[in-house]
N, CA and C atoms as a LAMMPS dump frame, in Angstrom:
ITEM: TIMESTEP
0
ITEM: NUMBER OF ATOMS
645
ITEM: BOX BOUNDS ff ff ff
-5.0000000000000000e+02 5.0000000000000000e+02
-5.0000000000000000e+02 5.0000000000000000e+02
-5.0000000000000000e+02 5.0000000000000000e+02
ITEM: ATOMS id mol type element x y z
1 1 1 N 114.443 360.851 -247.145
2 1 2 C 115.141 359.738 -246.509
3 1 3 C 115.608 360.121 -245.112
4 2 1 N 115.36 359.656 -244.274
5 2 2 C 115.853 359.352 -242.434
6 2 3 C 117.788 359.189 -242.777
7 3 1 N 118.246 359.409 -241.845
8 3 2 C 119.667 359.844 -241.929
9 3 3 C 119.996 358.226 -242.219
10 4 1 N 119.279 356.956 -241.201
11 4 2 C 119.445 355.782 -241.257
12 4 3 C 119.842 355.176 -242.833
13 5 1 N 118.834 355.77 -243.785
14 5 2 C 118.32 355.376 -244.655
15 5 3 C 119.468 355.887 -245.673
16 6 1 N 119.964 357.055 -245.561
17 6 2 C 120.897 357.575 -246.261
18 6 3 C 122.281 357.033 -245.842
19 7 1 N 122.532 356.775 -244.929
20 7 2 C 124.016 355.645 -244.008
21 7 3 C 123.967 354.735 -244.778
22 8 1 N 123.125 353.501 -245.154
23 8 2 C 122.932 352.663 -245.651
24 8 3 C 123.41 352.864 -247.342
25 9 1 N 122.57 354.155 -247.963
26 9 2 C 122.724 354.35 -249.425
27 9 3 C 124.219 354.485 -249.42
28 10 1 N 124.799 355.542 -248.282
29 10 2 C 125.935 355.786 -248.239
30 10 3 C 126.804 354.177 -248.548
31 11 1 N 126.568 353.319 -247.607
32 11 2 C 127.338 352.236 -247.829
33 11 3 C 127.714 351.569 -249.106
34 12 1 N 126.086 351.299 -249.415
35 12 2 C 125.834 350.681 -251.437
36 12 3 C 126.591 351.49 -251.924
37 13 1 N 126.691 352.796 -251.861
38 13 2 C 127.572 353.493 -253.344
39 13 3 C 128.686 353.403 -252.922
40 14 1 N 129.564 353.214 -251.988
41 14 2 C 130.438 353.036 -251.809
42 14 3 C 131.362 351.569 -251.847
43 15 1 N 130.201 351.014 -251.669
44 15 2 C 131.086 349.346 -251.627
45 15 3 C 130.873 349.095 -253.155
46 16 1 N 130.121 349.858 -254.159
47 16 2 C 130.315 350.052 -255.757
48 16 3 C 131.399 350.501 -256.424
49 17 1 N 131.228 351.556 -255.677
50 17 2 C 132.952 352.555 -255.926
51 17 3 C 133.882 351.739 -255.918
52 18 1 N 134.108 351.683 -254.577
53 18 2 C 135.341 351.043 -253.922
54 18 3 C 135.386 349.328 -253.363
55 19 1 N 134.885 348.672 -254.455
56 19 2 C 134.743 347.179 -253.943
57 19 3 C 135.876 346.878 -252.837
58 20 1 N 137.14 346.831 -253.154
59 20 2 C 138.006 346.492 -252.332
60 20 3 C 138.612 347.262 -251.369
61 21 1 N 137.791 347.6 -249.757
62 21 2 C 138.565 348.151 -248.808
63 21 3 C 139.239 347.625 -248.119
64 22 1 N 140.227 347.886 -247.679
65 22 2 C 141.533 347.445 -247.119
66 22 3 C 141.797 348.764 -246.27
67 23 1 N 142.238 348.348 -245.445
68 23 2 C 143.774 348.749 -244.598
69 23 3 C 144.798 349.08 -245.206
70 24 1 N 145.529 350.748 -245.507
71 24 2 C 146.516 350.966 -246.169
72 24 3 C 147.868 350.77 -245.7
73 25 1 N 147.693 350.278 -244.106
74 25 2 C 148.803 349.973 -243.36
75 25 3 C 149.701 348.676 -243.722
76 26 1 N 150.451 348.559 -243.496
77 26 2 C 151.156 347.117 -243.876
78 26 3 C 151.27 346.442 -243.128
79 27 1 N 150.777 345.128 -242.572
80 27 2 C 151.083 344.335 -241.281
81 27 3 C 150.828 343.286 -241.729
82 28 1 N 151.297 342.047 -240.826
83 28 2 C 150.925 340.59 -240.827
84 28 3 C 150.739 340.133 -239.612
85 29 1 N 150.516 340.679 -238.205
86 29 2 C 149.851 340.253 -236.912
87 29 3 C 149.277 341.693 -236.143
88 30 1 N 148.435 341.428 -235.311
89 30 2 C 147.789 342.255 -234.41
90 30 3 C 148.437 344.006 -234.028
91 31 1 N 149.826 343.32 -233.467
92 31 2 C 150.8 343.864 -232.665
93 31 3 C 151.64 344.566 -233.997
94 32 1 N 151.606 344.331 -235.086
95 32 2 C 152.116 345.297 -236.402
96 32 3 C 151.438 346.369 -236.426
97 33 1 N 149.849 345.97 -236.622
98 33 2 C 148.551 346.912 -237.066
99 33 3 C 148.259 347.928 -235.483
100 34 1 N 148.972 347.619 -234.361
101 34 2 C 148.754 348.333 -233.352
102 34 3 C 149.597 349.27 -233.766
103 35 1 N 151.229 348.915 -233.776
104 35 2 C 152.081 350.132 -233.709
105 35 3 C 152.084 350.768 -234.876
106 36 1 N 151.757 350.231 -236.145
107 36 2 C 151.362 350.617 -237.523
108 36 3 C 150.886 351.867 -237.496
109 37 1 N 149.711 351.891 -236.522
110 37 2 C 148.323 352.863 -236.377
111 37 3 C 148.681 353.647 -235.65
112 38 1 N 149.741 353.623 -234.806
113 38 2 C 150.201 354.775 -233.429
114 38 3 C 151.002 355.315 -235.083
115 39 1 N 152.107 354.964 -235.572
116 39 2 C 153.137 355.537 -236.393
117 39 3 C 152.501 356.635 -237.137
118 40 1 N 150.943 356.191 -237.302
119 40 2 C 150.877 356.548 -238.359
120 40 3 C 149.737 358.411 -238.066
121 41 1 N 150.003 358.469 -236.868
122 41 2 C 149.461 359.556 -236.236
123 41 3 C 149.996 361.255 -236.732
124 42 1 N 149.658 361.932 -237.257
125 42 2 C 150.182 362.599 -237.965
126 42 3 C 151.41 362.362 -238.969
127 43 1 N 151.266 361.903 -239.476
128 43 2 C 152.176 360.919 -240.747
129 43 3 C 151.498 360.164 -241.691
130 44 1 N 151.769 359.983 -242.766
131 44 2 C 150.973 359.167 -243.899
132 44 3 C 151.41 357.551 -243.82
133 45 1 N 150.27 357.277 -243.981
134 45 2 C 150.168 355.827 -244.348
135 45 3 C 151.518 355.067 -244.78
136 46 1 N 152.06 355.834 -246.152
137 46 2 C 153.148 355.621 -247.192
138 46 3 C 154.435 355.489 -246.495
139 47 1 N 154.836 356.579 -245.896
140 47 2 C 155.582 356.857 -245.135
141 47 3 C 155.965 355.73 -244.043
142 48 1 N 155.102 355.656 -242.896
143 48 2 C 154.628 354.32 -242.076
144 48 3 C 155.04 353.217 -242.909
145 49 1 N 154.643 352.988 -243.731
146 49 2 C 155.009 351.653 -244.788
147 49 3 C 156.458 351.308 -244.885
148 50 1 N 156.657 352.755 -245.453
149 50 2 C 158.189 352.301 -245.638
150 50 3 C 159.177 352.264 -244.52
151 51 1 N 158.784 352.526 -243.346
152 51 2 C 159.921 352.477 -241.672
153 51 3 C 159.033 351.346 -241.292
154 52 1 N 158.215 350.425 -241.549
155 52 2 C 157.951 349.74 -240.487
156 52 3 C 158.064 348.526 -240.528
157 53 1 N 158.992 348.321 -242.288
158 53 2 C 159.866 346.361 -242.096
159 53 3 C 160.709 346.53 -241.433
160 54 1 N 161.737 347.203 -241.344
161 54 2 C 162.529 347.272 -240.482
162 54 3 C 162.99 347.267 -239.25
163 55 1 N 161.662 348.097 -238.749
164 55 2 C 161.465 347.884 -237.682
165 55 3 C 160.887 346.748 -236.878
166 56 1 N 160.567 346.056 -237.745
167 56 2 C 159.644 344.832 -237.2
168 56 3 C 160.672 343.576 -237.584
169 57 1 N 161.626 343.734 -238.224
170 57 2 C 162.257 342.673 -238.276
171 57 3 C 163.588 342.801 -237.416
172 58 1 N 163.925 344.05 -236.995
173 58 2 C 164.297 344.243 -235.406
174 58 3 C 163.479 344.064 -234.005
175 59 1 N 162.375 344.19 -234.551
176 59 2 C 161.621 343.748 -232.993
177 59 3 C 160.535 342.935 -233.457
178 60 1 N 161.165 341.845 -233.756
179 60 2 C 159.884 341.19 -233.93
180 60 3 C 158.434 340.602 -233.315
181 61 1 N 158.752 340.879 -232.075
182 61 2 C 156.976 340.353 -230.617
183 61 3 C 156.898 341.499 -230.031
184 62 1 N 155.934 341.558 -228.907
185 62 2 C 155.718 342.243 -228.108
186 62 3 C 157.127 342.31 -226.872
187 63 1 N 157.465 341.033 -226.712
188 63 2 C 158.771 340.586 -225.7
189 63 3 C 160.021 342.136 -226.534
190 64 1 N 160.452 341.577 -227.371
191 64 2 C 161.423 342.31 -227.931
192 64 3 C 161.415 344.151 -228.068
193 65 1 N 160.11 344.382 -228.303
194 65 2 C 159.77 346 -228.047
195 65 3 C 159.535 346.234 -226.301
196 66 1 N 159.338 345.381 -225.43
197 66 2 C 159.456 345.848 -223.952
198 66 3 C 160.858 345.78 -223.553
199 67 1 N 162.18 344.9 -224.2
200 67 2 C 162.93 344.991 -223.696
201 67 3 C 163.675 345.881 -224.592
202 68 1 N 163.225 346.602 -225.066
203 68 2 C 163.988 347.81 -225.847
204 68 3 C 164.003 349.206 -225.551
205 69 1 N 164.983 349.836 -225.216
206 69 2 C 165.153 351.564 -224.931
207 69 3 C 164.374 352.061 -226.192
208 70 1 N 163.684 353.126 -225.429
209 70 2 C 162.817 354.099 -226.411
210 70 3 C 164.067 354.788 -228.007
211 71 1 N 165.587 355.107 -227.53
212 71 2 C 165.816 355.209 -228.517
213 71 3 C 166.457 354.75 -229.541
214 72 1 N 165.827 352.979 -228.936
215 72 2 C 166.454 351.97 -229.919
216 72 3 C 165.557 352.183 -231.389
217 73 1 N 163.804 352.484 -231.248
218 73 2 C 162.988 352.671 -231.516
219 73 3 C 162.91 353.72 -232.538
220 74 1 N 163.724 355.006 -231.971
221 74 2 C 163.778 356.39 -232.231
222 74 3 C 164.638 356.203 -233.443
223 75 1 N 165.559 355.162 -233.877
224 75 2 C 166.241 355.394 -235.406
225 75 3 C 165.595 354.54 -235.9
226 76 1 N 164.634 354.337 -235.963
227 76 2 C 163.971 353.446 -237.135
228 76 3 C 162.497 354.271 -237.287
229 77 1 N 161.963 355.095 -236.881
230 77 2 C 160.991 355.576 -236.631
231 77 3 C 160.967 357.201 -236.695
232 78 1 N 162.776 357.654 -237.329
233 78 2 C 162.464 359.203 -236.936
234 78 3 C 161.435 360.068 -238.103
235 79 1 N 161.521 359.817 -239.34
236 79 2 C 160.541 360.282 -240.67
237 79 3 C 159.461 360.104 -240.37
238 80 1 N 158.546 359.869 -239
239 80 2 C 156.721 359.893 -239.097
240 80 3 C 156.783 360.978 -238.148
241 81 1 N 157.594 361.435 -237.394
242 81 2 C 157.078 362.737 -236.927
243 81 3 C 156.986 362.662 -235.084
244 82 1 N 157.013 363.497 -234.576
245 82 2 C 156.748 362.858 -232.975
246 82 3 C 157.552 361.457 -232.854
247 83 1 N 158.492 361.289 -233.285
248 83 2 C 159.148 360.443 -233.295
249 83 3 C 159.676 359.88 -231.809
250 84 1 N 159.898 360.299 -230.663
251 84 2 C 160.092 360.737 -229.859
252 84 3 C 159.014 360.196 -228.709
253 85 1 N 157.997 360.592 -228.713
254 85 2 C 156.618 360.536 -227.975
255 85 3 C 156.447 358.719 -228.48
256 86 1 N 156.212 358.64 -229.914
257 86 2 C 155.738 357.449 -230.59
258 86 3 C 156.355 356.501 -229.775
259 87 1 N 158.559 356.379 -229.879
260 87 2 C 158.62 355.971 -229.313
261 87 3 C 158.94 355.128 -227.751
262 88 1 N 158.426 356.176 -227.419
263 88 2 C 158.109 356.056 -225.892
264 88 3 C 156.838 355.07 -225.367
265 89 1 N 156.142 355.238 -226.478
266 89 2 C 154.598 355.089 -226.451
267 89 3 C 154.348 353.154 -226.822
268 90 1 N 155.109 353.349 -227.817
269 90 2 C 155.66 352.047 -228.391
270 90 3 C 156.218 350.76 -226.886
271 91 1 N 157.191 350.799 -226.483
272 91 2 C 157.904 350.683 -225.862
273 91 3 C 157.097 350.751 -224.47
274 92 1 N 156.475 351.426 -224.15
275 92 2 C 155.379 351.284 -222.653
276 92 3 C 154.323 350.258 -223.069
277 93 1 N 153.747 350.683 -224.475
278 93 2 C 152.584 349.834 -224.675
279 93 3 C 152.866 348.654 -224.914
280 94 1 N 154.125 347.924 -225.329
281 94 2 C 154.638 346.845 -225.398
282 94 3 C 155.197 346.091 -223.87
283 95 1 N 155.171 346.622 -223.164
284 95 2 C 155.251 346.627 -221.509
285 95 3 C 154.303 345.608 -221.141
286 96 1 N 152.917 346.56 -221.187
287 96 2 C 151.57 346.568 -220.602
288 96 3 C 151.262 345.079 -221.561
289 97 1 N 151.637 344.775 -222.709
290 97 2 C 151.239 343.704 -223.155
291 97 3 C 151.466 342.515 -222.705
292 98 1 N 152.92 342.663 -222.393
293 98 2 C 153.748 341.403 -221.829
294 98 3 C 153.459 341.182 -220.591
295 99 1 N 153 342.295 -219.555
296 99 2 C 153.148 342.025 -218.172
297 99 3 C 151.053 341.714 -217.871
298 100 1 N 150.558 341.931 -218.821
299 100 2 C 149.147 341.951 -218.419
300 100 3 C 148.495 341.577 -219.497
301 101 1 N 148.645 340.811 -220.517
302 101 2 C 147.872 340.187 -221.89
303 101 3 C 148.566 339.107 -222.293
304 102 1 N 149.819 338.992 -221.629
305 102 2 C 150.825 337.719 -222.4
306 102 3 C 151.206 338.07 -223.523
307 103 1 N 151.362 338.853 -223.843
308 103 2 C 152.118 339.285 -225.531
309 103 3 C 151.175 339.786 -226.069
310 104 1 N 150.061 339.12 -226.049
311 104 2 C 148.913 338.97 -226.896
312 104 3 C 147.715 340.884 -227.283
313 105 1 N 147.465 340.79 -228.343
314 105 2 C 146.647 342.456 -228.584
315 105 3 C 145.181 342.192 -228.451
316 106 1 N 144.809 342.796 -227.061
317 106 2 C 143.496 342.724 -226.847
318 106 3 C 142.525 342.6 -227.736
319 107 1 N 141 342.132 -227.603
320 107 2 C 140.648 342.33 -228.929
321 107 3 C 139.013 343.442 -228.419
322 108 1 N 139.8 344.276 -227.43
323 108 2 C 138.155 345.096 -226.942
324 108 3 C 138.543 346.09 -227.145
325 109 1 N 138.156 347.288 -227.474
326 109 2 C 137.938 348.724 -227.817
327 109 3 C 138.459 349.224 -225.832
328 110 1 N 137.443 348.853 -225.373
329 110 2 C 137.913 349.274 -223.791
330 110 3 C 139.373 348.894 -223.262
331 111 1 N 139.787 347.179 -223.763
332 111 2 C 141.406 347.275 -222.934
333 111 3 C 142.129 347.636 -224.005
334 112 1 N 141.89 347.53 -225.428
335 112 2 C 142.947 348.885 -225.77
336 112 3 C 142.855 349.941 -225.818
337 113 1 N 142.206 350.28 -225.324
338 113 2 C 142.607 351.984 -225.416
339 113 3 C 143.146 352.368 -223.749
340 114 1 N 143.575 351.093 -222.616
341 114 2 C 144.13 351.219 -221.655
342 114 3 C 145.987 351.114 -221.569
343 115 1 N 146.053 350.792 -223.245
344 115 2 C 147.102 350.616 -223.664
345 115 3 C 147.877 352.132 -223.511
346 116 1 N 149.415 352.079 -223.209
347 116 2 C 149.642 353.394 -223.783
348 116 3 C 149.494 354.256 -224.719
349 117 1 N 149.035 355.151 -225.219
350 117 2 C 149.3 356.013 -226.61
351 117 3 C 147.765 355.448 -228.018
352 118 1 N 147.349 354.655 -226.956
353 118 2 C 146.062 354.149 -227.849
354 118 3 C 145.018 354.407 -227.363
355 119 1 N 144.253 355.061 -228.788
356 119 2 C 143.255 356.134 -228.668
357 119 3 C 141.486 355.021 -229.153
358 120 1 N 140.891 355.271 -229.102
359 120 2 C 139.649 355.064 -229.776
360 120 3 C 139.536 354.693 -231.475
361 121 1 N 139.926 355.56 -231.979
362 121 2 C 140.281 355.583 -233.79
363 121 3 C 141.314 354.213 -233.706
364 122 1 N 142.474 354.291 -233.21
365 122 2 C 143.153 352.976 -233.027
366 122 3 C 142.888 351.259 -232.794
367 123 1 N 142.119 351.542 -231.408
368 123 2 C 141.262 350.518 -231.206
369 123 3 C 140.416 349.99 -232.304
370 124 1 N 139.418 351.278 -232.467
371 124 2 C 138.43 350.521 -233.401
372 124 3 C 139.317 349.599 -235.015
373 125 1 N 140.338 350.334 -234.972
374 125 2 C 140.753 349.617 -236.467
375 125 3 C 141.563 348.036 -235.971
376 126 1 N 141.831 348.401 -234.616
377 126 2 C 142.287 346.956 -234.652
378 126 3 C 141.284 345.454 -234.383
379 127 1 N 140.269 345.957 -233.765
380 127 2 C 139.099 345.157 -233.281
381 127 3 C 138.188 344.851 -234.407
382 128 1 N 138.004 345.773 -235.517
383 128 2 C 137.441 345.508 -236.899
384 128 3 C 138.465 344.908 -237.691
385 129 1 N 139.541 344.811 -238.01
386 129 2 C 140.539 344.639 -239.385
387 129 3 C 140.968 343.013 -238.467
388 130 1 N 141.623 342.965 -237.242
389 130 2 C 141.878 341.774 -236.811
390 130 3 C 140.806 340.925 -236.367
391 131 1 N 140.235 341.51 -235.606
392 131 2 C 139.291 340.777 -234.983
393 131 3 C 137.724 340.58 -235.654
394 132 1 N 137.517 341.258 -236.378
395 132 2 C 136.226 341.283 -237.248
396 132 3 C 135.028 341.795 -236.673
397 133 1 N 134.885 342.198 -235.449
398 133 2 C 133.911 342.91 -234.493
399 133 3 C 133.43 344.177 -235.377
400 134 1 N 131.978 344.549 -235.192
401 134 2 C 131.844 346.132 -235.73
402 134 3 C 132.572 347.089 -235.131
403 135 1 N 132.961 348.285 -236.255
404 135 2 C 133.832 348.991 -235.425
405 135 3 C 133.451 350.425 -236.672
406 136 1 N 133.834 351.396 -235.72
407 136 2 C 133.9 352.602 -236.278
408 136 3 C 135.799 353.54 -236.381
409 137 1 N 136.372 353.804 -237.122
410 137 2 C 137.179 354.187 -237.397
411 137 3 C 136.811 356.199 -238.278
412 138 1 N 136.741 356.475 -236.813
413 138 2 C 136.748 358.237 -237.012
414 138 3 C 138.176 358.527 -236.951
415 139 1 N 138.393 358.87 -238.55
416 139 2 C 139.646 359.624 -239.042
417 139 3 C 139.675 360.719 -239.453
418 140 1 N 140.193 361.566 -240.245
419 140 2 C 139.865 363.057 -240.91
420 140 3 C 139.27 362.87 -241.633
421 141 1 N 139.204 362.015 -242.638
422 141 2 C 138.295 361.74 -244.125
423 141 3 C 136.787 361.356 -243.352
424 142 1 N 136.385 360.333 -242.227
425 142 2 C 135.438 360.103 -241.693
426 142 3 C 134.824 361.718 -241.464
427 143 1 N 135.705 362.326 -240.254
428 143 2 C 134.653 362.993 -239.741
429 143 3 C 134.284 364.597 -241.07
430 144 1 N 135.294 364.459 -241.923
431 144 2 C 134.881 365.409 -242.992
432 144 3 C 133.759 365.017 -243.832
433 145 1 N 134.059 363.53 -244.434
434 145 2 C 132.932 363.598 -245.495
435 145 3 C 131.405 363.286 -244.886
436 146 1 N 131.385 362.43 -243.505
437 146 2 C 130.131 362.252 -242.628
438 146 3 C 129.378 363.648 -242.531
439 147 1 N 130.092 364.624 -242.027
440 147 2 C 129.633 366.234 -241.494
441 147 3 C 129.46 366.671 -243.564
442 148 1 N 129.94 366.494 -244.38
443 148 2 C 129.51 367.022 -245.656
444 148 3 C 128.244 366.361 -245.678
445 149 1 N 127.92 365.131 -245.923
446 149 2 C 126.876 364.3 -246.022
447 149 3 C 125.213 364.746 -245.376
448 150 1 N 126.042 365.133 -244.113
449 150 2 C 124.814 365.863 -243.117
450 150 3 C 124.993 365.122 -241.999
451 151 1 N 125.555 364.075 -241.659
452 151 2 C 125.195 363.393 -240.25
453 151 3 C 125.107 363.91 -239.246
454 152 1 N 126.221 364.908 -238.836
455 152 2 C 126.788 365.719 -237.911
456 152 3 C 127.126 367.316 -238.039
457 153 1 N 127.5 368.008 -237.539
458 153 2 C 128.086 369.039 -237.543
459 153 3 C 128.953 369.417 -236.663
460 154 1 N 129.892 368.213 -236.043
461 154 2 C 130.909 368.565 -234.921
462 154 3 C 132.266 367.733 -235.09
463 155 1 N 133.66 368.329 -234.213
464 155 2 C 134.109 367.748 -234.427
465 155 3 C 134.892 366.309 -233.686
466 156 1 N 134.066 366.136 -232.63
467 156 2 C 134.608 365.5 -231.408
468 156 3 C 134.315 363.6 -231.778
469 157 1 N 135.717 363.326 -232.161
470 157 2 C 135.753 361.71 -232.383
471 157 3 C 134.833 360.976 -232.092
472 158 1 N 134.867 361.137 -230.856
473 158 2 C 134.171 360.067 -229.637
474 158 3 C 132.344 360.212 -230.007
475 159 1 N 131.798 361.101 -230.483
476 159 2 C 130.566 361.641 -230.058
477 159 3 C 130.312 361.003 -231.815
478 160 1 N 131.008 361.278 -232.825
479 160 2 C 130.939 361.438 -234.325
480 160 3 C 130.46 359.256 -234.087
481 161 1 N 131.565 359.077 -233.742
482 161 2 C 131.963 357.373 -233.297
483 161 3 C 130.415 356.803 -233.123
484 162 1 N 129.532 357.397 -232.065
485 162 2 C 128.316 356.761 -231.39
486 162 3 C 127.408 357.445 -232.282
487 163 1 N 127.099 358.021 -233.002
488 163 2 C 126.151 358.465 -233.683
489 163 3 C 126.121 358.112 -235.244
490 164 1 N 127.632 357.459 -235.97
491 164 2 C 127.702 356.711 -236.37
492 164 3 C 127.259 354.958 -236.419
493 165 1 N 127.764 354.651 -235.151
494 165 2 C 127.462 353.5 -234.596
495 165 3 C 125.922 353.092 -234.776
496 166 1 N 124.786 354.29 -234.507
497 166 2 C 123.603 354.215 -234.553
498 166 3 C 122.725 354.263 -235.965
499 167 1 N 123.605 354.642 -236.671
500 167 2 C 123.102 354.98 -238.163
501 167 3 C 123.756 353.562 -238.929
502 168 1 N 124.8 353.141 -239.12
503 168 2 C 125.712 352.255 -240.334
504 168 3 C 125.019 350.815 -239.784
505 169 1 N 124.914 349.948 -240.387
506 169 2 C 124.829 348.342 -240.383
507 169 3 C 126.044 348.112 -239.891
508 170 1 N 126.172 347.073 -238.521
509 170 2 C 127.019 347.034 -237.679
510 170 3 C 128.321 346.163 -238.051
511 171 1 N 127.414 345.525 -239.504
512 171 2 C 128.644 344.475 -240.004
513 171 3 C 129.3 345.181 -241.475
514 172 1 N 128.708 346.231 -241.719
515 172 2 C 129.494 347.199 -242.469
516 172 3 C 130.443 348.287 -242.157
517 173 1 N 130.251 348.581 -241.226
518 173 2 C 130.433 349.91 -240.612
519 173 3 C 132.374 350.025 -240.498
520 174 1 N 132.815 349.368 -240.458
521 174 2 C 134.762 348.949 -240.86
522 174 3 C 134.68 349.516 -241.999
523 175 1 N 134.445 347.962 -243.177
524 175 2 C 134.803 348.581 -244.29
525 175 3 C 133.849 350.18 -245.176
526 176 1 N 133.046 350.006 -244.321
527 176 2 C 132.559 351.642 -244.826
528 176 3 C 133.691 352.407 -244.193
529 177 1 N 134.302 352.776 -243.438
530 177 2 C 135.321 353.76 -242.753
531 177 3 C 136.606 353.509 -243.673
532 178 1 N 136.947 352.358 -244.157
533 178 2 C 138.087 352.292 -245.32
534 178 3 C 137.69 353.012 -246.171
535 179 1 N 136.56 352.427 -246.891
536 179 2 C 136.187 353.188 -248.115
537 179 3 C 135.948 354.756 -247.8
538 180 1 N 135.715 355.207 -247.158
539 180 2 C 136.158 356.968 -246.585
540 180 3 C 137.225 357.417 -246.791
541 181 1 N 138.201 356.687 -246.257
542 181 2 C 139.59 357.233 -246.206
543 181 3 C 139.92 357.219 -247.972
544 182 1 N 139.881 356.175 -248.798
545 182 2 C 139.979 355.898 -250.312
546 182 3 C 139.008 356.842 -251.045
547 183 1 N 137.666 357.308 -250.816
548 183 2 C 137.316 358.816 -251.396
549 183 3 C 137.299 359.862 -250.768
550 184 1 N 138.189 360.02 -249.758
551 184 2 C 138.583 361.307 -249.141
552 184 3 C 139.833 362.011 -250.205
553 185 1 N 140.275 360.724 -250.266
554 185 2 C 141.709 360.857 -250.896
555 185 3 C 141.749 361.246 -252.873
556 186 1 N 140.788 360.449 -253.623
557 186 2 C 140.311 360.259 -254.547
558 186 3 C 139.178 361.649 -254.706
559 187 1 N 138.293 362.255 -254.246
560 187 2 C 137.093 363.238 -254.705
561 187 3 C 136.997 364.065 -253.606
562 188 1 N 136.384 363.33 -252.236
563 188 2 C 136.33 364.391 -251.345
564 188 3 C 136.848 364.926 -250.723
565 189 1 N 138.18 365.671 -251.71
566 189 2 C 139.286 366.379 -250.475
567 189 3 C 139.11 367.45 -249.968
568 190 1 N 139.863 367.904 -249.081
569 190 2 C 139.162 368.564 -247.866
570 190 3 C 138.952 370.206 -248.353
571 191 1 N 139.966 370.786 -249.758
572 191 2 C 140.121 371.723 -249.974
573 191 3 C 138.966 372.047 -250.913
574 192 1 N 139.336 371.377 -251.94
575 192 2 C 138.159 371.17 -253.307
576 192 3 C 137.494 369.866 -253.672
577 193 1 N 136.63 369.845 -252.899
578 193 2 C 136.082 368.423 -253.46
579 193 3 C 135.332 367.993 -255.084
580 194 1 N 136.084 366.921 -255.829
581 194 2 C 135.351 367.444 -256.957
582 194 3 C 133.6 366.858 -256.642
583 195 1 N 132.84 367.668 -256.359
584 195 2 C 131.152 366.737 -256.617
585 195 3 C 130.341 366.342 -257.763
586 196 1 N 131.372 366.436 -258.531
587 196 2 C 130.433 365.992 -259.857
588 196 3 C 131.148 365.007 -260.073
589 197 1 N 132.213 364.539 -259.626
590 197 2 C 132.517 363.2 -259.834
591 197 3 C 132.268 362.082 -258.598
592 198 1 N 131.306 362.532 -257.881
593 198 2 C 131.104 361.949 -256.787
594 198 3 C 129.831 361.152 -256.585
595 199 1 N 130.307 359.897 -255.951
596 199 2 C 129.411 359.249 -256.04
597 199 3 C 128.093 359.388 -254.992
598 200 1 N 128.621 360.155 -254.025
599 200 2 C 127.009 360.16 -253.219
600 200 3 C 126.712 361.638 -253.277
601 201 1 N 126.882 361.894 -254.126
602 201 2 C 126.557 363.825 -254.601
603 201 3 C 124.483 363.306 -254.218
604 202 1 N 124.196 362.547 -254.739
605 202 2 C 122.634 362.189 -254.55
606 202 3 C 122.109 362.177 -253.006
607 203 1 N 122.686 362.111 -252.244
608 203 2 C 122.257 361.462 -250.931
609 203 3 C 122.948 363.079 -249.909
610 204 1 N 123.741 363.499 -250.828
611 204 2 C 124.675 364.72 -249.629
612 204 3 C 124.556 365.772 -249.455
613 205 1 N 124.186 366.29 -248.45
614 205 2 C 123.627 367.833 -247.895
615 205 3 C 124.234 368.845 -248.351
616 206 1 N 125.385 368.878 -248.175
617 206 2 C 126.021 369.951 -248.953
618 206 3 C 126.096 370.024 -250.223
619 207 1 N 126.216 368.798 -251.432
620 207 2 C 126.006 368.984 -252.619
621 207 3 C 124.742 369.733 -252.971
622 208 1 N 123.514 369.25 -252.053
623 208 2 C 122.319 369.703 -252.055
624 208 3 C 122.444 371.228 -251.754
625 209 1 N 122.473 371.575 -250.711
626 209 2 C 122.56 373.011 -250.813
627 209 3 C 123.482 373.987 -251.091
628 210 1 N 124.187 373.171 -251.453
629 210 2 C 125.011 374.503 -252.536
630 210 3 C 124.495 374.679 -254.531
631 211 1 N 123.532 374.342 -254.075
632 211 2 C 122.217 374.418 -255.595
633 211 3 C 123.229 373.532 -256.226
634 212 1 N 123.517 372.565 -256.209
635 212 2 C 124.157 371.4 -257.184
636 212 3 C 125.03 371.592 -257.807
637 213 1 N 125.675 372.826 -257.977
638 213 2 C 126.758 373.488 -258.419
639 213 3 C 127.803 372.191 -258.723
640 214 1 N 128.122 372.067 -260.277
641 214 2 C 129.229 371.221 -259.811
642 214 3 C 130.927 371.782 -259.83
643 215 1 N 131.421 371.077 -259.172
644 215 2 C 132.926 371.708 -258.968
645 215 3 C 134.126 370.927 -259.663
């Protein structure tokens, strides 16, 4: 099978597995799932979850986070870590919204990531999950279980992102990156992966050459 061909299998066993991918973030507009995704930058999902009603029902628009001091931000936000940076980051990028988008969260990979503190991995989840555009979402579980699989052997986001892009069906390629993060978490963890309970043990390079060994 062509790597194409195996992206694809990759997808089927996975949208089997994991019928329902989702977004583990919690939001109900654009501008949630933006700062959601900054919070959640070295910090868990869970965590993020639980600081970010609060915070949103203190700042509820984009208006209300530009007219707010970074360490209005900073007590509702100190348990994800970089607390500090975040919100600084928060608070500029809520700036740039109001003074150059109208409130409103871009819906291009290019003007957000002109945003403050917003990266590529960010973008893509907001332009796929809100906006429905193809998108690639290179996270740790992405670029681990892709490089197990065989796609790659590196670790640089940006490069993993376009060579992805070229392999996945363009209207899958989102919820395939959910469903990553949900058997990263579930089989293919980063320490011991179990492969005998895994569903693309058939299609994956490393299951393959480690003589099928199961773990």
């Amino acid at each position: 099978m062509t790597d194409k061909e195996r992206a694809v299998k990759a997808v089927e066993l996975l949208e089997k597995e994991y019928p329902d991918a989702v977004c583990s973030l919690t939001y109900t507009d654009p501008l949630q799932l933006l700062i959601a995704t900054r919070l959640a930058a070295q910090c868990t999902d869970k965590r993020v979850n639980m600081v970010t009603p609060a915070l949103f029902e203190k700042f509820p628009d984009a208006n209300a986070f530009a007219a707010a001091e970074p360490e209005e931000i900073e007590e509702y936000i100190k348990s994800c870590g970089l607390y500090k940076t975040k919100a600084k980051d928060i608070v500029a990028m809520a700036k740039v919204l109001c003074e150059e988008y109208d409130g409103i969260v871009p819906d291009s990979i290019d003007e957000l990531i002109k945003l403050p503190g917003i990266g590529r991995k960010t973008a893509n989840l907001v332009v796929g999950d809100i906006y429905g555009k193809p998108a690639v979402v290179v996270d740790t579980h992405c670029i681990r279980i892709t490089a197990r699989l065989g796609f790659h052997n590196i670790k640089d986001a940006a490069k993993i992102e376009k060579i992805l892009r070229n392999l996945l069906p363009p209207e899958k390629s989102n919820d395939f990156c959910h469903r990553l993060v949900l058997h990263g978490r579930a089989v293919c963890d980063a320490r011991k992966p179990k492969c005998k309970d895994c569903c693309l043990k058939n299609i994956c390079d490393t299951y393959k050459n480690s003589g099928n060994k199961e773990t």
